[in-house]
C-alpha positions, 0 to 999 in steps of 0.5 A: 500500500506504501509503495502504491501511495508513493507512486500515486504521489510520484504520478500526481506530481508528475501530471501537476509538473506537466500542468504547471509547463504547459500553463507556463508554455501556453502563457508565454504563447498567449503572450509572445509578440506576433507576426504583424511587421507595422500597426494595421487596420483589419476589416474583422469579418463576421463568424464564429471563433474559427472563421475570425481565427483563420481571417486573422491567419491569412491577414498574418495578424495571428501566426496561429489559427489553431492557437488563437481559436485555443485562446479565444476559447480559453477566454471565452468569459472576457466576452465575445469578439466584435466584426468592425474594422479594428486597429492592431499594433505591431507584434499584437500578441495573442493577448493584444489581439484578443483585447482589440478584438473585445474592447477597441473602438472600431476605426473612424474614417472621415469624409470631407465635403468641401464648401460649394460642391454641387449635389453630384459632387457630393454624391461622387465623394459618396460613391468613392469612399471607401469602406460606405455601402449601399447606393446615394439616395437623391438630395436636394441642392444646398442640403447637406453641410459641408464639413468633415464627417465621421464613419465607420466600415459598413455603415450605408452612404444614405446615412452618412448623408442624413447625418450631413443633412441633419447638420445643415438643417441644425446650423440653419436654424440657428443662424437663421434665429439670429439673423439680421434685420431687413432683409431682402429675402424672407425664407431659409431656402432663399438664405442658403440659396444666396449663400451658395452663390457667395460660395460659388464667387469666392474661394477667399475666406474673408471675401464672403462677407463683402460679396454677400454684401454686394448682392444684398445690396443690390437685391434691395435696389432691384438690380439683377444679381447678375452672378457668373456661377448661375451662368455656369450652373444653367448652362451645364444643367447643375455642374460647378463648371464647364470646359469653357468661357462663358458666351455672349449666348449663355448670358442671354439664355431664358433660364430661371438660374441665369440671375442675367436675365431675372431679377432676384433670386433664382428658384433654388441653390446652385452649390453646399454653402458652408456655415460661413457663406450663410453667416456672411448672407444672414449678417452682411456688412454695411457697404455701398459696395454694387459691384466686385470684378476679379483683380488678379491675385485670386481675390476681387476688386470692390467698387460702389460706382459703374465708373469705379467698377469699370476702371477695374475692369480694363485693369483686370483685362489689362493683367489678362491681356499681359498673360496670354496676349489677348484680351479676355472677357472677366467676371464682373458684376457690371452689366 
């Protein structure tokens, strides 16, 4: 019985020696560093423990499909794996991988739109960014709000496009709570309607608010806008632009977006003005100013008389007859 009891004794401590190097083993393994040379964004697919493990494999997050899926089980009361597209350090270890897998934030990528995107501008940005599904629903011009955008792998473009939509409808509101007195327009959709056309005019920050001023005060006094991106914008059908000069024929086109031939405003935006275009059209300047023509370093010359603007005028063609060598027919605001 004694020497039974000994090599009982013998076997148990045998087994628990074992134990002991395979948990030391198995702990080493779970925490040695892996395969992957460089942190990585992985798009972590939907499945069970085996289809992630062998993802991971192929990936070379994991060296291991075997001994992740042997960890992930093992670990199984930490909680379950999420699909989303995740961040992995370089050398991730079992144990890191794991707690991405758990714990991460899914990674934020961003969608910029830029101020004065026409609708089909928008919807191209759409369409190209990566990692969005589904098709882009319709919208109307002006509705979204140019800015920067957060979104995560798989989510849909239409609600990407709510989420910018929600966001001109919010900025509107306030700034429309809080605009000027007198007015020459009395609705939102004319506010933002003016304010893609100082969008679409200038591409200089801190001219917004004096080409605002130009076309409120000469809405006030009843003269045509006269505003060369509506041109444009009837010409082609609702681009931003087109593969050449404005025409003698496009200025005198019966369009109601050609504010050369109507009075007033033309029935609705020709761009996505930003919250900037729509402070400058909601708070504009006092100024005489009537006109502005471009002056040749990108911005504009700002006149109150027909004289005044006329003589930038023969200065602008002047700068571009220096250019090329023949005389060229400017932006202006003085017909």
């Amino acid at each position: 019985m004694a020497r039974l009891l000994r090599w009982a004794g013998l076997v148990l401590a045998s087994v628990a020696l074992l134990a002991a190097v395979a948990g030391w083993w198995g702990l080493r393994q779970f925490r040695a560093p892996g395969p992957l040379a460089e942190p990585r964004n992985y798009v972590v697919p939907r499945g069970g423990i085996e289809d992630i493990g062998q993802a991971l494999w192929a990936a070379g997050i994991v060296s291991s499909s075997r001994d992740f899926m042997l960890a992930a089980w093992l670990t199984r009361r930490d909680g379950p794996l999420h699909a989303a597209e995740l961040t992995f350090p370089a050398a991730a270890s079992l144990e890191q991988v794991l707690d991405v897998l758990r714990r991460a934030r899914p990674v934020q990528r961003r969608l910029t739109i830029a101020e004065g995107l026409t609708t089909g501008q928008v919807a191209a940005l759409l369409e190209r960014a990566e990692g969005l599904t589904g098709a882009v629903p319709a919208m109307a011009e002006g509705s979204v709000l140019p800015e920067t955008y957060a979104y995560q792998w798989g989510e849909t473009r239409a609600a990407v496009l709510a989420r910018a939509q929600a966001a001109m409808a919010q900025a509107l509101a306030e700034l429309w709570a809080g605009r000027a007195a007198n007015l020459p327009f009395t609705s939102t959709l004319q506010a933002v309607t003016l304010a893609s056309i100082v969008e679409r005019e200038t591409g200089l920050a801190e001219e917004r608010p004096r080409v605002a001023a130009v076309f409120v005060n000469r809405l006030r006094r009843g003269m045509k806008l006269q505003s060369d991106p509506t041109v444009v914008f009837a010409a082609t059908g609702g681009a931003a632009s087109m593969d050449r000069p404005i025409s003698r024929a496009d200025l005198d086109r019966d369009h109601p977006y050609n504010t050369y031939k109507i009075p007033g405003l033309p029935p609705g935006p020709i761009a996505s003005p930003g919250r900037e275009a729509l402070r400058a059209v909601l708070h504009p300047p006092a100024t005489e100013e009537l006109f502005f023509v471009a002056d040749g370093t990108g911005g504009h010359t700002f006149t109150r008389t027909e004289e005044e603007h006329n003589r930038a005028v023969r200065r602008w063609r002047e700068i571009e007859r220096a250019r090329s060598g023949a005389a060229t027919a400017p932006s202006t605001r003085s017909r």
